[in-house]
C-alpha positions as CSV (number, residue, x, y, z in Angstrom):
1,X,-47.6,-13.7,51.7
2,X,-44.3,-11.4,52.0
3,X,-42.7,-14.6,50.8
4,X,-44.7,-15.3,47.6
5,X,-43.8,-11.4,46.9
6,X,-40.3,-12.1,47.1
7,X,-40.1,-14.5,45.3
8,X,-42.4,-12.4,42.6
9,X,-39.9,-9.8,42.2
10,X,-36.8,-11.7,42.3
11,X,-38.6,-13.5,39.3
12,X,-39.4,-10.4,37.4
13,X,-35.6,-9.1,38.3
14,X,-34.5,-12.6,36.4
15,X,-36.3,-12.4,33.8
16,X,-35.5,-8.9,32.9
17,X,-32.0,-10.0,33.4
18,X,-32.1,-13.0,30.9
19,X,-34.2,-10.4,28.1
20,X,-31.1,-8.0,28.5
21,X,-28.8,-11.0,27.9
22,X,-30.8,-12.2,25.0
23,X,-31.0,-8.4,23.5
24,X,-27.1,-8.0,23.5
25,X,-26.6,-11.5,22.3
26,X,-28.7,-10.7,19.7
27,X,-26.8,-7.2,18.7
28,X,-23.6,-8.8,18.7
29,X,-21.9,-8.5,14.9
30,X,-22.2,-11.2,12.7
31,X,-19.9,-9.4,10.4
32,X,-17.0,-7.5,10.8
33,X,-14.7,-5.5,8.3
34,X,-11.7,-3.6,8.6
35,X,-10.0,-1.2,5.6
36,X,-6.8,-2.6,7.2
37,X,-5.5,-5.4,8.8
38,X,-1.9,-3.9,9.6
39,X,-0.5,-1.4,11.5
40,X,2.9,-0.1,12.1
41,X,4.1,2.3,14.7
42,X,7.4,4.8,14.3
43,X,9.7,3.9,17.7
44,X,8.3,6.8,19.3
45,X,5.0,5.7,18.9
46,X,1.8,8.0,18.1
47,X,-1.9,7.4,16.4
48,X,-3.8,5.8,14.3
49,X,-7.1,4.9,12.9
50,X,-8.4,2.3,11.0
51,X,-12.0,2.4,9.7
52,X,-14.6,-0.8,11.1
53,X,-17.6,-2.3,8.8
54,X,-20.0,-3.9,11.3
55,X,-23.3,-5.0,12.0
56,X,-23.3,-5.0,15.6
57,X,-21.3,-4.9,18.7
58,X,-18.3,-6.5,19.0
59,X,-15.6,-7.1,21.7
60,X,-11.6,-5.9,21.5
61,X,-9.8,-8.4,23.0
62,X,-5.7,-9.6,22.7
63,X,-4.7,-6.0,23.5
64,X,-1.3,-5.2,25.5
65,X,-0.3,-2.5,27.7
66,X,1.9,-0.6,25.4
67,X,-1.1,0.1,23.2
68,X,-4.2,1.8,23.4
69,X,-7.3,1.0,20.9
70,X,-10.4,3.3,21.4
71,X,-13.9,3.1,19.3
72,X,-15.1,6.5,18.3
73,X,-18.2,5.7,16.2
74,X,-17.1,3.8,13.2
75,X,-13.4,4.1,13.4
76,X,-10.9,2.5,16.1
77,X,-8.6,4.6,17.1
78,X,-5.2,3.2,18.0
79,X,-2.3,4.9,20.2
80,X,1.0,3.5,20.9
81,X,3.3,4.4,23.6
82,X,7.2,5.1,22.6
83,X,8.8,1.7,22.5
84,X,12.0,1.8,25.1
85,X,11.9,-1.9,25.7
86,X,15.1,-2.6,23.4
87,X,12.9,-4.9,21.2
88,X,10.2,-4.8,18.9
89,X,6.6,-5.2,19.6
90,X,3.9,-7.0,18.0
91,X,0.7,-8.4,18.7
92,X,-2.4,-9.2,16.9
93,X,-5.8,-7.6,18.3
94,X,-9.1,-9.3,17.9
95,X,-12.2,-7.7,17.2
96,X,-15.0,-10.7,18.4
97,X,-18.6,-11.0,17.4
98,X,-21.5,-12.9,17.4
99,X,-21.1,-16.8,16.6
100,X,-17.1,-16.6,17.2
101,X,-17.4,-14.0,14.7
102,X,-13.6,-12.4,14.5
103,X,-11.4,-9.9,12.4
104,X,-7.8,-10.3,13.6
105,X,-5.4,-6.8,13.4
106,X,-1.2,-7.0,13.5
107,X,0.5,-4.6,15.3
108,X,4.3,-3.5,14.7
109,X,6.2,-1.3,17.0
110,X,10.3,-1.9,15.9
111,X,12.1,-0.7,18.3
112,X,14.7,1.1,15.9
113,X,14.4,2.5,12.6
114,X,13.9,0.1,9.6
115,X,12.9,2.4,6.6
116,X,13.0,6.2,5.5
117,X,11.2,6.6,2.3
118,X,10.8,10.2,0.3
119,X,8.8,11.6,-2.3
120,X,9.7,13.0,-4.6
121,X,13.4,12.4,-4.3
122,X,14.3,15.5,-5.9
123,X,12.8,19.2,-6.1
124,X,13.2,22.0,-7.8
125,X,13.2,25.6,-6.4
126,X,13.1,29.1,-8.8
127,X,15.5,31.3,-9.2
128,X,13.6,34.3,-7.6
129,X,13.3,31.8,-4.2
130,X,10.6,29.7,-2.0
131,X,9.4,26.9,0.0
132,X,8.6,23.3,-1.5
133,X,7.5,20.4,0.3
134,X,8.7,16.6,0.5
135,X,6.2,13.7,2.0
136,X,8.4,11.6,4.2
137,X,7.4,8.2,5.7
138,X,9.6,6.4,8.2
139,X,9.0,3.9,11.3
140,X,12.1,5.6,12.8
141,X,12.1,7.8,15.7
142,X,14.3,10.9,15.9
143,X,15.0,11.9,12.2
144,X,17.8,14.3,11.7
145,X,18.0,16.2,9.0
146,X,21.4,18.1,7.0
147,X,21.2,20.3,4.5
148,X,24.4,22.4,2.6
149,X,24.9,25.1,0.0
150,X,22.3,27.7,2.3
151,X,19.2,25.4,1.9
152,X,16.9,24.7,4.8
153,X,14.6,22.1,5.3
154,X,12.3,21.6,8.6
155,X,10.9,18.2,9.2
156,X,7.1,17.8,10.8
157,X,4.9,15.2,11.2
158,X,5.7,13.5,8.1
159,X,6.5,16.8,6.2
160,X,10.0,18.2,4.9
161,X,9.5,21.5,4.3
162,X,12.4,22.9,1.9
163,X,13.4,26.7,1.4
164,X,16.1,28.6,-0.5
165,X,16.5,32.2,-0.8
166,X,16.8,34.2,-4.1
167,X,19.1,33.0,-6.4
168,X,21.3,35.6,-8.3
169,X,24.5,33.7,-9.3
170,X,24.4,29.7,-11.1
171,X,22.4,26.9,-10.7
172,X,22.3,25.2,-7.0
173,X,22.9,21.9,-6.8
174,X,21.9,21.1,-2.9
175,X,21.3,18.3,-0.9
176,X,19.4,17.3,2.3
177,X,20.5,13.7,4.1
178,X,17.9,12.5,6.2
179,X,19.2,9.9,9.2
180,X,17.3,8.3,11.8
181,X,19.3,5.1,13.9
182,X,21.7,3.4,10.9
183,X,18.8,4.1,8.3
184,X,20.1,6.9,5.9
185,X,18.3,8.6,2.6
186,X,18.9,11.9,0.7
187,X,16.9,14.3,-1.0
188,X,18.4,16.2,-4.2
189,X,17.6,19.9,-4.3
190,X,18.1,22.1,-7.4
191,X,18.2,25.5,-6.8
192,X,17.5,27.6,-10.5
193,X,20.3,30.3,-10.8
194,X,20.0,33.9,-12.8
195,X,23.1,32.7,-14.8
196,X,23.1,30.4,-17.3
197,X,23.7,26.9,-16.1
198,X,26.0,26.1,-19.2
199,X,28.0,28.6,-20.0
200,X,28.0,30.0,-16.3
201,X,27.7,33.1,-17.6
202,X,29.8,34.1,-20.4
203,X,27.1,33.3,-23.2
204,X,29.9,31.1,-24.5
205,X,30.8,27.4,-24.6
206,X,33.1,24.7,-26.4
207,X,32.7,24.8,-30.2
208,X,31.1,21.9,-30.9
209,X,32.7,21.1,-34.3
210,X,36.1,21.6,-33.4
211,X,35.9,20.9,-29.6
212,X,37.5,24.0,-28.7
213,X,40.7,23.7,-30.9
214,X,40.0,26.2,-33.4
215,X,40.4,24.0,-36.2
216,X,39.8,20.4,-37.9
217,X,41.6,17.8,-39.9
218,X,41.1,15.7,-42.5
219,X,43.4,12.6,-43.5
220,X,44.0,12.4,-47.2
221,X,44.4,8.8,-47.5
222,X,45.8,9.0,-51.3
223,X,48.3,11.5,-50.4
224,X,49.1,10.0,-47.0
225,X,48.9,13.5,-45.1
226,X,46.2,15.7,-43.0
227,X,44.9,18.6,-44.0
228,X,44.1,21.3,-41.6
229,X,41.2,23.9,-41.5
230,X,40.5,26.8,-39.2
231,X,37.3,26.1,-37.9
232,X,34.5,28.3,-39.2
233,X,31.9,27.6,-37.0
234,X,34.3,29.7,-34.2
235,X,35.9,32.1,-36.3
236,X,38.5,30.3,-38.4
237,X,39.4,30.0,-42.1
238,X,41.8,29.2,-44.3
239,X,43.7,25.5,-45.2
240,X,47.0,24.2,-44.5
241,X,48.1,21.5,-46.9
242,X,49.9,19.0,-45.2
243,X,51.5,17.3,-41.6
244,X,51.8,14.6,-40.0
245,X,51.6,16.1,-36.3
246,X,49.3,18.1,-34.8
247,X,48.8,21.8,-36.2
248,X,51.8,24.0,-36.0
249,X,49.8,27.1,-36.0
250,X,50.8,28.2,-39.1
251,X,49.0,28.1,-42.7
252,X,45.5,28.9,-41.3
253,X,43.4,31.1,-39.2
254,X,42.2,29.3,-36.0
255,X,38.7,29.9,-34.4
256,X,38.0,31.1,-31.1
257,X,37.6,27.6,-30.0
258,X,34.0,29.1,-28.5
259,X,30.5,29.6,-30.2
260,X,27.4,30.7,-28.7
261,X,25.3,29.1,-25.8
262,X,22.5,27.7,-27.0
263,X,20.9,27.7,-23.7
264,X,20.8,31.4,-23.0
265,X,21.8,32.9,-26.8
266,X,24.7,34.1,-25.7
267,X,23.3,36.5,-23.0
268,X,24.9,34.4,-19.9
269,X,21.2,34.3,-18.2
């Protein structure tokens, strides 16, 4: 009697065992999606996510040391170590369904710095000061960062951060070289001044009519000489008849040579 018992329950015990089988055979996915098949890690490693489609369970398999892949709901979170082995890494991770079911992800770790990319290459800061920022993407590592004519710029988690103080003399033309291993890329920075860009203040440039001479010529081809004319545009009148050489100064009355900005009317600002 004790026998036939025991052999009862370890019956019941199998067969519960092959219904749990059956129910997780039957919840595996028969269809798995990914938003992206390709991932690559900076050097120093770090996190990342990628969001899964499925319609049941499903395995991760392939998966090396060096990196870590989590499932939190539907997402699979990913987290490389630094790499420090002196060459890159790759692999390909599997995510395995029902039916042989599979979705295959690559995985990229250089082991040195390939790319620096910014955007936008160039930025603008007002005259009266501020911060602006820069989105930088890069599988490099350490990235350092110089900056000149009294611009700073902090780099974060994908972020340069750019500030300049007030401006109260001409336009700033900065720059800010970003480096990481051999890989090198630069950021232009203007800086918007108080004085006029042009003129750099004097509310004056070069005539544009006479280009600063103070005067013009015309070739008389019948007569076979120049004539000579102080520029009125800058100042200048009168005619001398004839030359062959440049202007003596004599004859005429020469412009300034100068005429008013027509970037800040003549105000130097």
């Amino acid at each position: 009697m004790v026998q036939i018992i025991l052999t009862m329950k370890h019956f019941l015990q199998f067969s519960l065992m092959l219904v749990l089988v059956a129910l997780c055979s039957c919840n595996k996915a028969k269809n798995i999606s990914v938003d992206n098949d390709k991932l690559v890690f900076a050097v120093n490693g770090g996190k990342q996510t990628i969001a899964v489609t499925a319609d049941g369970n499903y395995d991760i398999k392939d998966c090396p040391e060096w990196l870590k892949v989590e499932t939190e709901e539907e997402t699979l979170v990913f987290t490389a170590t630094a790499n420090t082995s002196g060459a890159m890494r790759d692999c390909m991770i599997q995510l395995v369904g029902a039916d042989e079911v599979s979705v295959a992800i690559s995985v990229i770790q250089p082991d040195k710095c390939t790319y620096i990319t910014v955007s936008p290459t160039e930025v603008t800061i007002p005259k009266e000061g501020g911060s602006t920022t820069v989105a930088i993407e890069t599988d490099g590592g350490n990235l350092d960062v110089q900056v000149n004519n009294g611009i700073t710029a902090v780099y974060n988690d994908g972020k340069l951060t750019v500030t300049s103080p007030a401006n109260s003399g001409g336009t700033i033309n900065g720059r800010i070289t970003l480096t990481s291993d051999t890989v090198k890329t630069e950021v232009q920075v203007i800086v918007e001044g108080s004085i006029c860009q042009r003129c750099g203040g004097t509310g004056k440039t070069k005539c544009f009519k006479c280009g600063g001479k103070g005067y013009t010529r015309d070739y008389w081809e019948r007569k076979g000489f120049y004539c000579y004319y102080g520029c009125t545009n800058c100042g200048g009148s009168g005619e001398d008849g004839e030359g062959w050489f440049e202007y003596n100064g004599t004859g005429i009355n020469k412009g300034t040579g100068k005429m008013t900005c027509p970037d800040c009317g003549g105000t130097g600002h």
